[in-house]
Steps between C-alpha positions, in 0.01 A plus 500: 500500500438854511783756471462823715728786391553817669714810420641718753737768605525600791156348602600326849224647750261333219702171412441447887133503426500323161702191633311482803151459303664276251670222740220607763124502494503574121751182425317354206437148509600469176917395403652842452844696511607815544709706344643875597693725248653752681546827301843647716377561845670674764231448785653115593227383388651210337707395796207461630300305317757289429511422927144475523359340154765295417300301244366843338820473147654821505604677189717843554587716172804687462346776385079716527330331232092568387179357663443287205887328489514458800190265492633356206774436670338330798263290265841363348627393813194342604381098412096531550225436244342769589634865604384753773657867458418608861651799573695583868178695643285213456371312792309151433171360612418197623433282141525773291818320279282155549203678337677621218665171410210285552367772253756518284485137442134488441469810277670603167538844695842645385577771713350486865515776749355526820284725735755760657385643840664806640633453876167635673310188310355703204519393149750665319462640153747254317325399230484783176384606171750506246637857477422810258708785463145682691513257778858553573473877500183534676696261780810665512283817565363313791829407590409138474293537785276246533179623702469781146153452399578602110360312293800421334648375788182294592546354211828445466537306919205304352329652808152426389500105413445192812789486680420153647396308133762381335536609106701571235653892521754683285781455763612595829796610718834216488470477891371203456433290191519111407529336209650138360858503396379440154326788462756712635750422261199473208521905547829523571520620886478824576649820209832562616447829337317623770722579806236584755112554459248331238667148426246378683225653304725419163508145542128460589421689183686282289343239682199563365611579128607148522159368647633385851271674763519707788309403803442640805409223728422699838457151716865530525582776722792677570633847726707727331735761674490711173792694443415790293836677390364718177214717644695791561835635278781279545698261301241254483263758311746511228495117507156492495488796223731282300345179532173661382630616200710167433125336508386753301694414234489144470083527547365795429281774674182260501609159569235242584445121516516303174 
């Protein structure tokens, strides 16, 4: 059975969306549950999931906690062998969980993320190069703006490799990854230290420095709503300033695959 976990707050136009694909036309074949941790919302979102997805197990905190405990959280609450972090602006293909778990039970892949389209049916830039302290400067000067043409932002969207071929990359955005329940607690979840911004790009290094893989497997595909929060002063840019140097810390200015 696969476990699909999703964090939100305050996410309902999107749960709408994400439900609908799940128990719709992108209900995998496969056994699965699904699991919601909802970080305090105020939107009724939860009222309303809880009328319309009755079956979807509903965990509400007491209190805002991070991206990464909160997924913890979910993954703790959850019974599969295997465990999809799928965030609330995800919406699911036809056979694109099936694919990964026929794949994940064929391969000794240990991370597996999929192909992210953006809404107008283009492939999204999900899958990156581990940072350097030039990458992230050079992309907050572009204020993380995607079409840039540097060529350390080339670089660092992994704009120039095959989007459709399926291979082994450094990591890519926590919208959407799978992996077996085994491996998830072999690295421990997601760093708590990290309250918003690179725990997804933390626990795929440290994937790799223990020789578990990272594979982007773009037969499974998936549309992602993505909702950028830290591309222009706010809050989240101190979160993401803080997670930076958190992972700067515990890795270094060069980190790379073992």
């Amino acid at each position: 059975m696969i476990s699909i976990v999703t964090v939100g707050m305050n996410h309902g136009k999107y749960i709408e969306a994400l439900y609908g694909s799940l128990y719709g036309e992108g209900r995998p074949e496969a056994e699965f549950e699904a699991v919601y941790v909802d970080n305090c919302s105020t939107d009724g979102s939860v009222g309303w999931l809880r009328e319309h997805y009755p079956q979807v197990k509903v965990v509400v905190n007491t209190e805002p906690l991070g991206f990464g405990e909160n997924n913890n959280k979910g993954v703790m609450a959850s019974q599969g062998n295997y465990i999809g972090i799928v965030n609330p602006d995800i919406v699911l293909k036809k056979g694109s969980i099936d694919s990964i778990m026929n794949k994940a039970k064929e391969t000794s892949w240990g991370v597996i993320v999929p192909q992210l389209l953006n809404p107008d049916g283009s492939v999204q830039y999900s899958v990156r190069k581990f940072v350097t302290l030039k990458m992230m400067l050079r992309r907050w000067m572009s204020w993380e703006n995607d079409d840039s043409n540097n060529s350390s932002v080339r670089e660092y969207l992994c704009k120039d490799i095959d989007q459709e071929k399926t291979q082994e990359v450094d990591w890519a955005m926590g919208a959407a990854m799978f992996m077996s329940r085994d491996t998830y607690a072999r690295l421990g979840g997601f760093d708590q230290r990290y309250f918003l911004y690179m725990e997804d790009e933390d626990l795929c290094l440290r994937a790799w420095k223990q020789g578990i893989p990272v594979v982007y497997f773009p037969e499974a595909k998936m549309t992602h709503n993505h909702l950028r929060g830290s591309t222009h002063l706010s809050k989240k840019t101190l979160y993401h300033l803080k997670s930076f140097f958190t992972y700067l810390r515990r890795h270094g200015i060069n980190a790379k695959r073992a």
